[in-house]
Backbone as ProteinMPNN parsed JSONL, in Angstrom:
{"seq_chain_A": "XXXXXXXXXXXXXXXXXXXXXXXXXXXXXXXXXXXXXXXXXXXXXXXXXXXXXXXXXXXXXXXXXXXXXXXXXXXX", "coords_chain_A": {"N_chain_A": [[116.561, -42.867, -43.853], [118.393, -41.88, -46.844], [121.449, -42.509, -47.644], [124.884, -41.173, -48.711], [127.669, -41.574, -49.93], [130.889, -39.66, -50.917], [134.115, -39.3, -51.948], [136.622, -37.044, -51.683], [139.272, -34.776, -51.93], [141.627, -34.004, -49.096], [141.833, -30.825, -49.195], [139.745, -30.04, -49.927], [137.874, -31.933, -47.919], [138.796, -30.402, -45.879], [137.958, -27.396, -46.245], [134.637, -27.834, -46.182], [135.106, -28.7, -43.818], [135.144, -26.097, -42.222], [133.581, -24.411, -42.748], [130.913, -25.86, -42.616], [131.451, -25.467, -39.301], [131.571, -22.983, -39.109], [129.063, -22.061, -39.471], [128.017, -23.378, -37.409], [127.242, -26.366, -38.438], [126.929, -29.932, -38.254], [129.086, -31.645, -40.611], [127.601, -33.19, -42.442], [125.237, -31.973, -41.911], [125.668, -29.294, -43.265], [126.657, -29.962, -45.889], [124.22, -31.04, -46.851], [122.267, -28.777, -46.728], [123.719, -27.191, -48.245], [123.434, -28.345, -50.976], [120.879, -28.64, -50.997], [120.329, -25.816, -51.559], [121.561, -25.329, -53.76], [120.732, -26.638, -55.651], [117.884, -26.474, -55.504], [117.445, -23.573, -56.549], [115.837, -20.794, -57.437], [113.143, -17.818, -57.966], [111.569, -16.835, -55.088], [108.083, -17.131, -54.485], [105.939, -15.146, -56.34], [107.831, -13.239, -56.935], [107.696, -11.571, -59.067], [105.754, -9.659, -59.231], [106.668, -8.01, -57.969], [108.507, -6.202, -59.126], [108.742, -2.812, -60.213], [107.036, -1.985, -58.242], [107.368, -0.047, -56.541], [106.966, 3.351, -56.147], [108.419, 6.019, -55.896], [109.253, 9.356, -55.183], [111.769, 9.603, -54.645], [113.919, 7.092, -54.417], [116.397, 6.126, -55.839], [118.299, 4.51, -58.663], [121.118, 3.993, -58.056], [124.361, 3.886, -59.753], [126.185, 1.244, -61.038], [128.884, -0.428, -59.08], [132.224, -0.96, -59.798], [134.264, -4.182, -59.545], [137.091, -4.042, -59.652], [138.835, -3.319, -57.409], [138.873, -4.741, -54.943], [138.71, -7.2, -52.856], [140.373, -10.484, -53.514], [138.459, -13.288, -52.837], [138.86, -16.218, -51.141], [136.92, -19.19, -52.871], [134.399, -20.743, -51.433]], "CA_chain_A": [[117.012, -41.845, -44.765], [119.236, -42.863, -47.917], [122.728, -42.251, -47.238], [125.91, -41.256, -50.109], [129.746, -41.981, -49.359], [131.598, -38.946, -51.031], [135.004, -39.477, -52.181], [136.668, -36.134, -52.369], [140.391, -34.91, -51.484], [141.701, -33.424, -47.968], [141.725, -29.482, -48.981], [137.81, -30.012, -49.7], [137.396, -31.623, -46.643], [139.18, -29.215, -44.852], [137.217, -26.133, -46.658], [133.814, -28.073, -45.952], [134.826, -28.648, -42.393], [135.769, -25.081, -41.679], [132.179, -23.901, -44.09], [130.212, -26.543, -41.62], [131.996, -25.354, -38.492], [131.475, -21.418, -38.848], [127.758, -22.281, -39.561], [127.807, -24.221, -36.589], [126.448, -27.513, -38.356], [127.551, -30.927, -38.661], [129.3, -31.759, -42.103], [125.989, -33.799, -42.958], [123.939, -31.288, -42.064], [125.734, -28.4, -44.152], [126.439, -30.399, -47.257], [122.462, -31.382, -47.36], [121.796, -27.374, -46.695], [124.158, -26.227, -49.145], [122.709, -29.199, -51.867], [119.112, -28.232, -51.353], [120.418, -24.598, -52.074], [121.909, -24.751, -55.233], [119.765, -27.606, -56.437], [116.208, -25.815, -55.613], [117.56, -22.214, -56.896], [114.692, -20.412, -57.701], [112.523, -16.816, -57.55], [110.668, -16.644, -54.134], [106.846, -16.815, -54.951], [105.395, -14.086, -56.341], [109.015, -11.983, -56.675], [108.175, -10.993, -60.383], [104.796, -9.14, -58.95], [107.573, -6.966, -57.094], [108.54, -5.401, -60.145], [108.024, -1.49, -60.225], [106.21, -1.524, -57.221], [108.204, 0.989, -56.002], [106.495, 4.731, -56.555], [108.83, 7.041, -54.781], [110.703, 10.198, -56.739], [113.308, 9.541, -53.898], [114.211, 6.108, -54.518], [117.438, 6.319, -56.86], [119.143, 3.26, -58.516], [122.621, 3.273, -58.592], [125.249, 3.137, -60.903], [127.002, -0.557, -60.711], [130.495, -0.293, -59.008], [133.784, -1.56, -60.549], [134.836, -4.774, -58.075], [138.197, -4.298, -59.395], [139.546, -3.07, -56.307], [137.985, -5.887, -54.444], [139.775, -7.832, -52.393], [140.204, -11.534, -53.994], [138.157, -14.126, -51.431], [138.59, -18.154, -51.372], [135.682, -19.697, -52.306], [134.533, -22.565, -50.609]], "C_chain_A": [[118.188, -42.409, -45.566], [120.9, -42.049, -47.305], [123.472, -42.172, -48.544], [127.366, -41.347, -49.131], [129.826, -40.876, -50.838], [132.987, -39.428, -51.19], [136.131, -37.852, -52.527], [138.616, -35.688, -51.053], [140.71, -33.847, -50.147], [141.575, -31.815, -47.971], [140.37, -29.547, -48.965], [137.002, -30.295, -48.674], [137.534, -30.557, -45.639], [138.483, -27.943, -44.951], [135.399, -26.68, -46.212], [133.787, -28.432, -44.088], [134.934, -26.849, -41.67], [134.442, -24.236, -41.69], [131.429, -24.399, -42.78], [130.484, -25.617, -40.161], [131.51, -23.556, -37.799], [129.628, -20.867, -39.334], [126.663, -23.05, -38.36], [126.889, -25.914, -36.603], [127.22, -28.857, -38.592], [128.107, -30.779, -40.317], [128.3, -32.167, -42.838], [125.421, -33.176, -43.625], [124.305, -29.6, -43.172], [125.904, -28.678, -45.105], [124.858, -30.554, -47.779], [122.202, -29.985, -47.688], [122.156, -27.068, -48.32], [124.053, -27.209, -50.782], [121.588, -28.654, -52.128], [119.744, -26.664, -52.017], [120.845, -24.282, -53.285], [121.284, -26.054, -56.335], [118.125, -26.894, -56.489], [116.406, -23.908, -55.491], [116.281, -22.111, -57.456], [114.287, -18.657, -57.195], [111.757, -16.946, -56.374], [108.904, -16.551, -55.005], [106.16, -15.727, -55.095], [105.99, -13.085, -56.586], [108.631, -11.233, -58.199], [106.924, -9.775, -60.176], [105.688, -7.494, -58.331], [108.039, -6.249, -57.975], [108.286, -4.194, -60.711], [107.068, -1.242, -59.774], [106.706, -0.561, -56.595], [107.828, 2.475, -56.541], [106.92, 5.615, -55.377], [109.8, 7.868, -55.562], [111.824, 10.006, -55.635], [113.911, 8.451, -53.671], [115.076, 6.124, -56.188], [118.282, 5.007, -57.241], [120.546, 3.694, -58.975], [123.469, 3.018, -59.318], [126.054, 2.194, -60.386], [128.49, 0.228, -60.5], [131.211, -1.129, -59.396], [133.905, -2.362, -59.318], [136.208, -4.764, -58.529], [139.119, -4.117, -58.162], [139.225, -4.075, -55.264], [139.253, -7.072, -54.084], [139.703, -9.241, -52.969], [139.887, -12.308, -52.772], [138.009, -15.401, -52.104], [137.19, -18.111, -51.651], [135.465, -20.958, -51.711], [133.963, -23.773, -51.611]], "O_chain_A": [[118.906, -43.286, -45.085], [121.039, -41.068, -46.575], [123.055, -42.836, -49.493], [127.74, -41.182, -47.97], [129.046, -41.09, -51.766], [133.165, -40.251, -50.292], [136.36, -37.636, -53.717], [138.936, -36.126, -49.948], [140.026, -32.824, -50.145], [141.241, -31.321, -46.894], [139.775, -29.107, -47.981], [135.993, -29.693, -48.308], [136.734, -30.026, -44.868], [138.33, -27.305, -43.91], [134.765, -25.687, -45.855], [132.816, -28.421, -43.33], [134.722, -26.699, -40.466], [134.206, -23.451, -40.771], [131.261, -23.58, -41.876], [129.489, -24.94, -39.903], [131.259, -23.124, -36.674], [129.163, -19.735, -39.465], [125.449, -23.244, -38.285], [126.278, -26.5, -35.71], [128.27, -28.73, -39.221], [127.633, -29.961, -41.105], [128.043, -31.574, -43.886], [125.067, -33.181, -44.804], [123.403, -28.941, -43.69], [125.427, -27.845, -45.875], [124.437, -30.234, -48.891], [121.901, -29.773, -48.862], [121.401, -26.823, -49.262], [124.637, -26.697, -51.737], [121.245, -28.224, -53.229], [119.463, -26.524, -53.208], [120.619, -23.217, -53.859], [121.466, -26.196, -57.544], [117.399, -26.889, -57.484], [115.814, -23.15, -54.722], [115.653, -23.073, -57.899], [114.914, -18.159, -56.261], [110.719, -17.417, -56.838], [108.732, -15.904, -56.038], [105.698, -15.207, -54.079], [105.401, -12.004, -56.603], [109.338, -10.265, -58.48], [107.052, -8.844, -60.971], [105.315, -6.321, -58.336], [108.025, -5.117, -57.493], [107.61, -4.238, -61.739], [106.19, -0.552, -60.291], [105.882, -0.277, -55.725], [108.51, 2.803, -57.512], [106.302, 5.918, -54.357], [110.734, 7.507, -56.278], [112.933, 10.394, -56.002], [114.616, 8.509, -52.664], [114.559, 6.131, -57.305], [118.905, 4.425, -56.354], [120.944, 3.704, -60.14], [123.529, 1.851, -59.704], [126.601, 2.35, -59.294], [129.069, 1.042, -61.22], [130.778, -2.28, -59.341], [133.774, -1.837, -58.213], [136.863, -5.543, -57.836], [140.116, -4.826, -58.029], [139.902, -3.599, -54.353], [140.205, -7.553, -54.699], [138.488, -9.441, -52.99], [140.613, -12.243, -51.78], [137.389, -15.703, -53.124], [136.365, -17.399, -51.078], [136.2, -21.935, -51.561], [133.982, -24.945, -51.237]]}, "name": "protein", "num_of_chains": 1, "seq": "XXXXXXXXXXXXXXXXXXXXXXXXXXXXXXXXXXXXXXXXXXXXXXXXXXXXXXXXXXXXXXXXXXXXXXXXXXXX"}
């Protein structure tokens, strides 16, 4: 399997060890995860079929809430 060397500064490690850690995976193995995941973004097969399949008068959408009140969270 091909291997990369990374160059990147100690808060990043520290946020990727902590990310890895509370996922319970090696650093390896959660950088590969979280690579494939935002490299092969995509619709699930078939999700656009899902589309006003929904025939129920008691199924109500929602008005969008304000996140201003929203607590500010690190990202990783």
């Amino acid at each position: 399997m091909p291997q990369l060397s990374l160059y990147i500064d100690k808060n990043t490690l520290h946020k990727l060890d902590v990310a890895a850690k509370i996922e319970n995976l090696s650093i390896s193995k959660f950088a590969v995860k979280t690579l494939n995941e935002k490299l092969n973004k995509g619709w699930p097969e078939n999700y656009i079929n899902v589309f006003g399949s929904i025939d129920d008068e008691t199924f109500i959408v929602e008005k969008h809430q304000s996140f201003e009140l929203d607590s500010a969270r690190e990202s990783l």
